[in-house]
C-alpha positions in Angstrom: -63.3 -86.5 121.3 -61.1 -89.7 121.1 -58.6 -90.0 118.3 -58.2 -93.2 116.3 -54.7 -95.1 116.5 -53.1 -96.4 113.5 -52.7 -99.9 113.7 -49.8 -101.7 111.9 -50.4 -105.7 111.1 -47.6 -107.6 109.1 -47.2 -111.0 108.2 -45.9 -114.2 106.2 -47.9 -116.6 104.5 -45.9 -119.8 103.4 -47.0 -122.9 101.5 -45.2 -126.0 102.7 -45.2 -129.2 100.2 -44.0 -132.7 101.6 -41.1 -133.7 99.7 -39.6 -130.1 99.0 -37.3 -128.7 101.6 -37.9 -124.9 100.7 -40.9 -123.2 101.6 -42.8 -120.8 99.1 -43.7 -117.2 99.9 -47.7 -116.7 98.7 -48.5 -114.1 97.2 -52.4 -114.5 97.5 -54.0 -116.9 99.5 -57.8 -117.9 99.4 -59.8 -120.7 101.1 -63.5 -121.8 101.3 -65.0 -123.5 103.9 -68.8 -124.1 103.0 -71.5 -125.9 105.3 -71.1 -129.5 104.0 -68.5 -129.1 102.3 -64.8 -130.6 102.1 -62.9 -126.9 102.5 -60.4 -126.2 99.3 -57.9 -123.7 99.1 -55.6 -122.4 96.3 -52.3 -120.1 96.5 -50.7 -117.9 94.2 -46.8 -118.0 94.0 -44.9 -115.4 92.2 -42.7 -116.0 89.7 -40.2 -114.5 87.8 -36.6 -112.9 89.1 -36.2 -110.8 92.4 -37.1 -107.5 91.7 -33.4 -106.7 93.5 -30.8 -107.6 91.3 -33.0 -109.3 88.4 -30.8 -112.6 88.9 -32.3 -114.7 91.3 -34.9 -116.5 89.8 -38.4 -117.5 92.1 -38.1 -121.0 94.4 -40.7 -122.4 91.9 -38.7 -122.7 88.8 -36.5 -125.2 90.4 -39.2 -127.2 92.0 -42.5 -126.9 89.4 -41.9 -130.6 88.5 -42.8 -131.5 92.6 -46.3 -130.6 92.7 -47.5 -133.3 92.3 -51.5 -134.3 92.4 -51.8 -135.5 96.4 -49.1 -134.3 97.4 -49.2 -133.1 101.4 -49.5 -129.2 101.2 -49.4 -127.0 104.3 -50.1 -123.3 104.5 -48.4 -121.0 107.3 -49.5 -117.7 108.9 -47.1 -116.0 110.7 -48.0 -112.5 111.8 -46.2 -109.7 113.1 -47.5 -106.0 115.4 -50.7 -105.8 116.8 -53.9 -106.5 115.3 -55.8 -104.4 117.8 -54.3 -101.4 119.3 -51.7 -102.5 122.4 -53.0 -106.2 121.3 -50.5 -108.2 119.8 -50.8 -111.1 117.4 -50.7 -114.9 118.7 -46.6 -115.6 118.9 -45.1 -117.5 116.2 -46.2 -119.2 113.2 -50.0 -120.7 113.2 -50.6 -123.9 110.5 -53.7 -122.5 109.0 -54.8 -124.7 105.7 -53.5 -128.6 105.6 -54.4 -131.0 103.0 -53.3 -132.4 99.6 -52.4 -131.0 95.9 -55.3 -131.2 93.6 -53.9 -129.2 90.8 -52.0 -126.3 89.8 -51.7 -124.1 86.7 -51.4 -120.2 85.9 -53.1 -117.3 86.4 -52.6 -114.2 84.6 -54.6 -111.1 86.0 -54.0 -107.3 85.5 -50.4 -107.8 83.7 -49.3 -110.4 86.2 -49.0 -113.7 86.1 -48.9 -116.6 89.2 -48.6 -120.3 89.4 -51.7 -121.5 91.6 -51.7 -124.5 93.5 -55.1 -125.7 94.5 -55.4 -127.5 97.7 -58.3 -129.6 99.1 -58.6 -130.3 103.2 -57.2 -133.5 104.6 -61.0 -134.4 105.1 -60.6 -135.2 101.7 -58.8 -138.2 102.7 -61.6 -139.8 105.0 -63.8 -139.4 101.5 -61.4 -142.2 100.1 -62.3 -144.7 103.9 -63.6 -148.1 104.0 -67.0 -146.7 104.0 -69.7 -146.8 101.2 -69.6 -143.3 99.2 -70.6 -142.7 95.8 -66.5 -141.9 95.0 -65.9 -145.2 96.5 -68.3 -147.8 94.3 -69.4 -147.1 90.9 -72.9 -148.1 91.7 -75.2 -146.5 94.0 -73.9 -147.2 97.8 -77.2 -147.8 98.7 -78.0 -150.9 96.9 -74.8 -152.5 99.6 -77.0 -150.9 103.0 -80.8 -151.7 101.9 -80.7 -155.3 102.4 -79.1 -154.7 105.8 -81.6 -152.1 107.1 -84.8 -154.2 105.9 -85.5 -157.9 105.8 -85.7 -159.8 102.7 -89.2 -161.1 101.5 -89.4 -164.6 101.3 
């Protein structure tokens, strides 16, 4: 009969927005990456004072006026112990969401509240290319390639 190890995982998750030199600890991160889909993410950053002394206020209350709508935004992983038993995590920090600002606002769940920022990928940006899209011409792209896939009746 074998007996199970206990396995102890920490780690870090940090948003990074361009512009702002500190980083922001998350407090919940979520992303979705559907089939044919641009992938969005959205954090939750506490705010509030340090539970510690009650003095020092969150990084976001000096920076809230930043987030700004397409605004660069990078999220960080870093773990720390092993994720399997004798296996330990990937060294350093890994860069696991990147992409721009699309909003923020505030959550309040259970008693607790939380700025969110909402993030989509930086596919996003190859939505707003040179090519034909229906976010790119207010008519139907379609009407622009026709006349170049079939000839004109005369």
């Amino acid at each position: 009969m074998a007996l199970t190890s206990l396995v102890r995982s920490e780690f870090s998750v940090e948003l990074e927005v361009d512009g702002i030199t500190d980083r922001f600890q998350v407090a919940n991160f979520e992303s979705h990456w559907g089939m044919n889909e641009i992938p969005i993410a959205t954090c939750a950053l506490g705010i509030g004072r340090e539970a510690e002394d009650g003095l020092v206020t969150a990084k976001i209350h000096s920076n809230i006026t930043e987030f700004k709508i397409m605004r660069k935004a990078k999220v960080f992983f870093t773990p720390f112990g092993d994720w399997d038993d004798g296996v330990p995590w990937p060294g350093g920090e890994q860069l696991v969401f990147e992409g721009r600002i699309t909003g923020t606002g505030f959550q309040k769940q259970d008693g607790s509240v939380q700025f969110v920022v909402h993030i989509i990928h930086w596919l996003s940006d190859l939505d707003f290319s040179s090519a034909l899209t229906t976010r790119s011409h207010p008519t139907n792209p379609a009407q622009y390639t026709f006349p170049a896939l079939v000839e004109p009746l005369v």
